[in-house]
C-alpha positions, 0 to 999 in steps of 0.5 A: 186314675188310669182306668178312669182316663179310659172313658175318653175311648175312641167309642166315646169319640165316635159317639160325640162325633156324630152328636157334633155333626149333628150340632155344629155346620162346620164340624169336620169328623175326620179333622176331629178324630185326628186333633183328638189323637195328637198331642200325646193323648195315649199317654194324657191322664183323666183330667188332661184328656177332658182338657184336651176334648174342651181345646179340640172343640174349640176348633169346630165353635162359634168364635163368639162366646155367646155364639159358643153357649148356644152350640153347647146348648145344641151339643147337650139336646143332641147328647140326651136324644142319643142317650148319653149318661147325664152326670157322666165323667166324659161329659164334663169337658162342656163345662170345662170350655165355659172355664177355658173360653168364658171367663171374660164372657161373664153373662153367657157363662151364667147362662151356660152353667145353669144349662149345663149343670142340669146335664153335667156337675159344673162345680168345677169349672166356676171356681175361676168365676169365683175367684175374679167376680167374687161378689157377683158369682156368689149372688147368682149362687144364691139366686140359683139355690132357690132354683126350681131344678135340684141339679142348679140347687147343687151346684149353688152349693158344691161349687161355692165349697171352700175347700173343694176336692180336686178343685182349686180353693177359694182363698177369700172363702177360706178366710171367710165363709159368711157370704156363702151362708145364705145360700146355704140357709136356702137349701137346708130344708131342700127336699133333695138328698143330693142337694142337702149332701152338698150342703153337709159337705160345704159345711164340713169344708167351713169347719176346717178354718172356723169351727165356731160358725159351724157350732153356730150353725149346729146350735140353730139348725139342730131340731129343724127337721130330721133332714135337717139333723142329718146335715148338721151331724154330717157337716160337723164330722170332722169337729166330731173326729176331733173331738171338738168340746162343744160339738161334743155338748151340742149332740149330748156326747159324754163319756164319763159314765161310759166304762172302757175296759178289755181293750186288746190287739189279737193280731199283735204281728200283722202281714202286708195285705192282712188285717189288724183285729182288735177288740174292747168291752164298753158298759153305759154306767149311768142310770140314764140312757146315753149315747154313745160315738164310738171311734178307733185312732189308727196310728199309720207309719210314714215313710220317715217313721212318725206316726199320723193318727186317721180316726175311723167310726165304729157305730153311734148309738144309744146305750141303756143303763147297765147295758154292755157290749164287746165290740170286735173290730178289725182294719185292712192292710190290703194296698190300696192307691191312696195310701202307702203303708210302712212296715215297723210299729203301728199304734191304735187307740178307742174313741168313746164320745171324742175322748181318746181312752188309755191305753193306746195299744202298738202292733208290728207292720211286717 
């Protein structure tokens, strides 16, 4: 994160200045640069720093919010004529003043998302709408994934995820999803990869509470198109790491002719930074084709000594009758920022079609 707080610079800053200037009669560059340079900014991380961009602005705005959407709208038209990257990072303080200065403006802020959305993601900036006009924003959301532009699409459908990453939940569609199926339903056949992701990832975020809706989902989705599959097997991915039955049933994944044997760990002592390598030998028994989801378990060492399971794929694929393969694998120790690793025993497992087989070998952390 310290490095992405970098794309707030004083070049970024410069280069809005002159876009503001442009777009707002009051604006005041000097006042600008040294509101922007107070308040601790040196030391402010990504997310404050879009914060802080969205309140400074404030100050050069139309106090009157519906005033304020057609100044944004002004700020974004300038923005692209001076080539600002769209989907940038910097430019989502935009949407972040929707967030901050447009909640009690409900229609305008309708407006201003669908503007800015086709510049700049506004998936996070609507979960308050959601939270406070849950019925209305979910009906706009489904109005909109029927939009003409696939960047309005996403939006009905990422910002609608009840589990968003780096964004606050949505309580109530948590506990139930059904309003955002609709809308879902709408774009499952979007001809857009990005918009038929988010929808996969939505999907994924219901399966987390309701795994029997998301069955549901598969059961009636899969065979729609090749698209379609795609975002079905992506959305059902977490019920697959599990190992969920049905799931299992629904995509033909059985593993009881699959023999397992050979399993070993080569690098039983393993350095920090270095790489644990371990190998099996598979072999389809049946006399039919089969497919076959091949995952490892790695067991991480927490800081208080248990042991918490992360699944990692392998390959999917189609085996044939008798066919055999040695699988060779290996998982990095290098450090990395999200994850921390222990020395001291580590276990690692194989998944074959969501059954975890015996035995699960250990290695030494060193």
């Amino acid at each position: 994160m310290s490095v992405l707080k970098n794309i707030y610079s004083p070049e970024f800053y410069e280069r809005l200045s002159a876009v503001l200037d442009q777009s707002l009669p009051e604006f005041d560059k000097t006042k600008f640069i040294t509101l922007i340079n107070s308040d601790g900014f040196d030391h402010k991380e990504l997310k404050a720093r879009m914060r802080h961009t969205a309140v400074v602005l404030h100050e050069f705005m139309p106090k009157d919010f519906s005033k304020a959407v057609v100044a944004l709208e002004t700020i974004i038209e300038n923005m692209r004529k001076a080539h600002f990257t769209q989907d940038s990072l910097a430019c989502m303080f935009l949407p972040d003043y929707v967030e901050l200065y447009g909640l009690d403006h409900y229609d305008d802020a309708i407006r201003a998302f669908e503007y800015i959305t086709q510049f700049t993601s506004c998936e996070f900036a609507v979960r308050p709408f959601l939270i406070k006009y849950e019925k209305q924003m979910l009906a706009q959301m489904t109005t909109w994934s029927r939009h003409h532009n696939h960047h309005v699409r996403r939006f009905a459908s990422e910002g609608s995820r009840p589990r968003l990453p780096w964004a606050m939940a949505i309580p109530s569609l948590k506990k139930d999803p059904t309003p955002v199926l609709p809308l879902l339903e709408n774009l499952k056949n979007d001809p857009s990869e990005y918009v038929r992701r988010s929808v996969a990832n939505n999907i994924n975020d219901i399966a987390k509470d309701h795994p029997h809706i998301v069955l549901d989902i598969a059961k009636k989705w899969k065979g729609n198109s090749k698209e379609t599959d795609a975002i079905v097997k992506h959305g059902a991915r977490t019920l697959l790491k599990q190992g969920h039955s049905e799931i299992l049933k629904v995509y033909g994944l059985d593993a009881s002719q699959i023999d397992f044997s050979e399993f070993k760990i080569d690098t039983p002592n393993v350095k920090m930074g270095d790489s644990v390598e371990f190998s099996f030998v598979i072999e389809n028994k049946d006399n039919r084709p089969q497919t076959v989801r091949l995952e490892y378990g790695m067991y991480y060492r927490k800081a208080k000594g248990q042991l918490a399971k992360k699944v990692f794929k392998i390959s999917e694929k189609i085996y044939q009758p008798g066919e055999k393969a040695v699988i060779v694998r290996k998982q990095s120790f290098k450090a990395i920022t999200t994850r921390v690793f222990y020395a001291g025993e580590h276990q690692l497992s194989i998944i074959i079609n969501g059954e975890e087989k015996q035995p699960i070998l250990s290695f030494e952390l060193v």
